[in-house]
MMTF fields as JSON, N, C-alpha, C and O atoms, coordinates in Angstrom:
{
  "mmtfVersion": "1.0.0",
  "mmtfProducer": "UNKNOWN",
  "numBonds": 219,
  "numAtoms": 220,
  "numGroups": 55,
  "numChains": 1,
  "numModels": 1,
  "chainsPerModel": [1],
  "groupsPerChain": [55],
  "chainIdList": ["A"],
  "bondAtomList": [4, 2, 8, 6, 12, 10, 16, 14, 20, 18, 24, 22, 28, 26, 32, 30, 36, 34, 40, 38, 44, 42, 48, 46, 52, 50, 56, 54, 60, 58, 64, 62, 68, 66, 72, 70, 76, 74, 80, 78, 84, 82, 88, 86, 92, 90, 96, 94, 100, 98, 104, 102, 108, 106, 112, 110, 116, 114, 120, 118, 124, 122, 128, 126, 132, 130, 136, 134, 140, 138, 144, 142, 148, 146, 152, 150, 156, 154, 160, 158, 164, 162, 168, 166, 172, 170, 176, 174, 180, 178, 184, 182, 188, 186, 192, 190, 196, 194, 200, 198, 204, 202, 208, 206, 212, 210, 216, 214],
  "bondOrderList": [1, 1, 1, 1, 1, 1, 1, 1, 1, 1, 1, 1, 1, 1, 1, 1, 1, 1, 1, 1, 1, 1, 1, 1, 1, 1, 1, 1, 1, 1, 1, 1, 1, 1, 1, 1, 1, 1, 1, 1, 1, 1, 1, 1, 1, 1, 1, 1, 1, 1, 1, 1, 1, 1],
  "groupList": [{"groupName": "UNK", "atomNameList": ["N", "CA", "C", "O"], "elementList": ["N", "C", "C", "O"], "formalChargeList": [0, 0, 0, 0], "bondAtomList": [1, 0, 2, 1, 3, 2], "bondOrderList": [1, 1, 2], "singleLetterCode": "X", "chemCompType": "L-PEPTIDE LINKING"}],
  "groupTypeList": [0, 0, 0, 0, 0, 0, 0, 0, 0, 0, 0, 0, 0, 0, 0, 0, 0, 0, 0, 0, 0, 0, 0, 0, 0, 0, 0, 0, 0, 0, 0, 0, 0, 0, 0, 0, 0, 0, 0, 0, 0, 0, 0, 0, 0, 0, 0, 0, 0, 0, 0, 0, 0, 0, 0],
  "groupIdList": [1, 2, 3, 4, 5, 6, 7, 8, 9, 10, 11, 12, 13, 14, 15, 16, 17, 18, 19, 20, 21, 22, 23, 24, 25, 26, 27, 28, 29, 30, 31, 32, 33, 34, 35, 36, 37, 38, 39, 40, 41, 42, 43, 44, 45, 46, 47, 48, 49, 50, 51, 52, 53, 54, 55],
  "secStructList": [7, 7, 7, 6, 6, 7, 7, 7, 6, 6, 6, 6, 2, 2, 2, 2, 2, 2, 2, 7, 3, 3, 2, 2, 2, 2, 2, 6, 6, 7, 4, 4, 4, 2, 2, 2, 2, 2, 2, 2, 2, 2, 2, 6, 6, 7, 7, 4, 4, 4, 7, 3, 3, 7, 7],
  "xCoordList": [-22.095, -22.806, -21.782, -20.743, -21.68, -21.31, -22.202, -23.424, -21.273, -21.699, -22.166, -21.461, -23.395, -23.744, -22.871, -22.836, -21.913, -20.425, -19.594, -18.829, -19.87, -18.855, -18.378, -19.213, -16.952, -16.871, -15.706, -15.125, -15.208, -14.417, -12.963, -13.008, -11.828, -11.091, -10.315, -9.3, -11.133, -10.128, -11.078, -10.959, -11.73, -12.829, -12.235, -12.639, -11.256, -10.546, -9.595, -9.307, -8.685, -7.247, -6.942, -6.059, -6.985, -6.203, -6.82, -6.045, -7.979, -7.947, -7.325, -7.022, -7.17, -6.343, -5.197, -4.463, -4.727, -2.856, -2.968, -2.207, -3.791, -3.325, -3.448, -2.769, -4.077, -4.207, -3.258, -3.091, -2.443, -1.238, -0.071, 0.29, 0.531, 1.496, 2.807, 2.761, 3.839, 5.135, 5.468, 5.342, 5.956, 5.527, 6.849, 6.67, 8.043, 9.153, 9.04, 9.826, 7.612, 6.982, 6.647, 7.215, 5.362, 5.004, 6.205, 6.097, 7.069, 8.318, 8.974, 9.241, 9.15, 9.338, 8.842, 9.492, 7.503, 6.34, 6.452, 5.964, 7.057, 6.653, 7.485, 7.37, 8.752, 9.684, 9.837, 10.691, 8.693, 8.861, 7.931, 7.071, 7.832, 7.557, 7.704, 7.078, 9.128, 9.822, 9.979, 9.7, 10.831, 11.001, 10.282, 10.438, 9.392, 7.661, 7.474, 7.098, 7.703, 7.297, 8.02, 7.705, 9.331, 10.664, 10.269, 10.046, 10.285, 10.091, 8.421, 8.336, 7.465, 6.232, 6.315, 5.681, 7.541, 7.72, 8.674, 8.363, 9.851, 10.397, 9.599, 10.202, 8.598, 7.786, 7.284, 7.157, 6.896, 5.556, 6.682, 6.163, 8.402, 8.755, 9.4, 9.904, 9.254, 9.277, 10.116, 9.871, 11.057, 11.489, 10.656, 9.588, 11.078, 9.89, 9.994, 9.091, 11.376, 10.947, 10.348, 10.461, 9.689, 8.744, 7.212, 6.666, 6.658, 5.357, 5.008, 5.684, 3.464, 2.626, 1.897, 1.597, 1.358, 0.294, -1.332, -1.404, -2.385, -3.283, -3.215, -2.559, -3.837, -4.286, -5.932, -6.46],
  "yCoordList": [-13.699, -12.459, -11.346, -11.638, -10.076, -9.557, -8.209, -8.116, -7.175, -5.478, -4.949, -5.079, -4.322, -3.894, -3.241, -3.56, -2.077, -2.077, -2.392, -1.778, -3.734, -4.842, -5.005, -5.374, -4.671, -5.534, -6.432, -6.533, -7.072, -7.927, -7.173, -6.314, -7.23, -6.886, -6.672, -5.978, -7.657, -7.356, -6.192, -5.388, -6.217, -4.705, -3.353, -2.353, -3.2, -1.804, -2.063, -1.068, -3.04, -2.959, -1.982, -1.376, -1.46, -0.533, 0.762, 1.708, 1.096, 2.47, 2.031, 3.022, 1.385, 1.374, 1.373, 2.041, 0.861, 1.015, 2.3, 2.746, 3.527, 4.528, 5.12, 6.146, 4.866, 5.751, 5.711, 6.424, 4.366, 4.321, 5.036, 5.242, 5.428, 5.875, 5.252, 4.787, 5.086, 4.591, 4.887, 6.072, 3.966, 3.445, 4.492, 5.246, 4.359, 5.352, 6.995, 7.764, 7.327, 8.488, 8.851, 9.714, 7.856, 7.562, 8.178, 9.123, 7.497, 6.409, 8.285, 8.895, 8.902, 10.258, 11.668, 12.65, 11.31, 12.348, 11.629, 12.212, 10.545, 9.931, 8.975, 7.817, 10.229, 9.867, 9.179, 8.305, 9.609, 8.751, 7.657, 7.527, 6.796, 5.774, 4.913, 3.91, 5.672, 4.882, 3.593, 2.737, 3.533, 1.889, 0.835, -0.2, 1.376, 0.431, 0.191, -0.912, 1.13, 0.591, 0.028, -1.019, 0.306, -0.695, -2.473, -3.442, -2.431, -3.647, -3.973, -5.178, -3.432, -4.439, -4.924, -5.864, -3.74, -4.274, -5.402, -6.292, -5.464, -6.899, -8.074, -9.089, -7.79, -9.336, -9.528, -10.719, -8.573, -9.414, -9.697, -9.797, -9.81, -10.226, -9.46, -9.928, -8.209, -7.251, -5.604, -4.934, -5.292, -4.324, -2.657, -2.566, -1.732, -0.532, -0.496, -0.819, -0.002, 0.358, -0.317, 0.058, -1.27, -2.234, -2.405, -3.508, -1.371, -1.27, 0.247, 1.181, 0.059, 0.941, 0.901, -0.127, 2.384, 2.202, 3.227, 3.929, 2.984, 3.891, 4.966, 4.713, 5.945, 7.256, 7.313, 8.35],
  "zCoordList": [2.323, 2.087, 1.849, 2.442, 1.146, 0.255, 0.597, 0.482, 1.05, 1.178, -0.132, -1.133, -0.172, -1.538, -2.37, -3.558, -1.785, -2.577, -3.376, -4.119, -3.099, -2.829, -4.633, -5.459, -5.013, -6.912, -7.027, -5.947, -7.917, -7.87, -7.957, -8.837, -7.379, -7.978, -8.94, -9.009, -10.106, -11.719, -12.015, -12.939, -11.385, -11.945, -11.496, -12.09, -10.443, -9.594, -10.151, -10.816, -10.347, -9.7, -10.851, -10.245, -11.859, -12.36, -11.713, -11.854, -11.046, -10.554, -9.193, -8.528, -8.856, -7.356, -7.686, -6.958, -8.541, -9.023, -9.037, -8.178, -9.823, -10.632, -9.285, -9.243, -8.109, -6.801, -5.782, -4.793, -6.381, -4.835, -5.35, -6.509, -4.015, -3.84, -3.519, -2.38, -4.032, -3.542, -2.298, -1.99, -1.288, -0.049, 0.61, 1.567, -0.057, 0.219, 0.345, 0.898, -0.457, -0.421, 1.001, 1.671, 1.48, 3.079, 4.206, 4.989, 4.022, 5.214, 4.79, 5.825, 3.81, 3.592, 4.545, 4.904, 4.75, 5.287, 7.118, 8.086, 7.178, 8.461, 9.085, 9.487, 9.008, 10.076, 10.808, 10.955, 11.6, 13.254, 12.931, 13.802, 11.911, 11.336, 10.564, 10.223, 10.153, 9.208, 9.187, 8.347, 11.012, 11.294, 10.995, 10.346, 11.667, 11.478, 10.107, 9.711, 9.346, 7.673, 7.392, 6.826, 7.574, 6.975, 7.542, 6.817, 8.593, 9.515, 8.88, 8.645, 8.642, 8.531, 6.755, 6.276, 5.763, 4.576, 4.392, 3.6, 5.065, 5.051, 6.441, 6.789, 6.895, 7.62, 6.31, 6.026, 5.254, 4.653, 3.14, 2.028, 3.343, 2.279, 1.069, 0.048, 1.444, 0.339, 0.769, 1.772, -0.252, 0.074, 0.098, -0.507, 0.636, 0.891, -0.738, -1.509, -1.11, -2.639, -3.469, -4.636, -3.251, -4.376, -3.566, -3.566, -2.969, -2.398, -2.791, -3.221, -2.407, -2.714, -1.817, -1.211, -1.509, -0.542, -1.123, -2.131, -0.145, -0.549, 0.769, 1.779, 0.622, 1.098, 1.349, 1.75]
}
């Protein structure tokens, strides 16, 4: 079952690309969180500068 909402993602992903923000932007505004972003972007594999986030 499926939230009435609910669309596929080849149907967003270009308005969700055009909405994120570069993740180094974030880790910028939120200092005292940097670590945490640095550390949860290399668990999942990936450096900060090659992520995006939403708002």
């Amino acid at each position: 079952m499926r939230a009435s909402w609910w669309t596929p993602w080849e149907a967003q992903s270009a308005a969700i690309k055009a909405r994120a923000k570069p993740l180094p932007e974030l880790i910028a505004r939120r200092l005292q969180d940097a670590q945490t972003l640095h550390d949860a972007a290399q668990s999942a594999g990936a450096e900060p500068a090659n992520l995006l986030y939403l708002r």
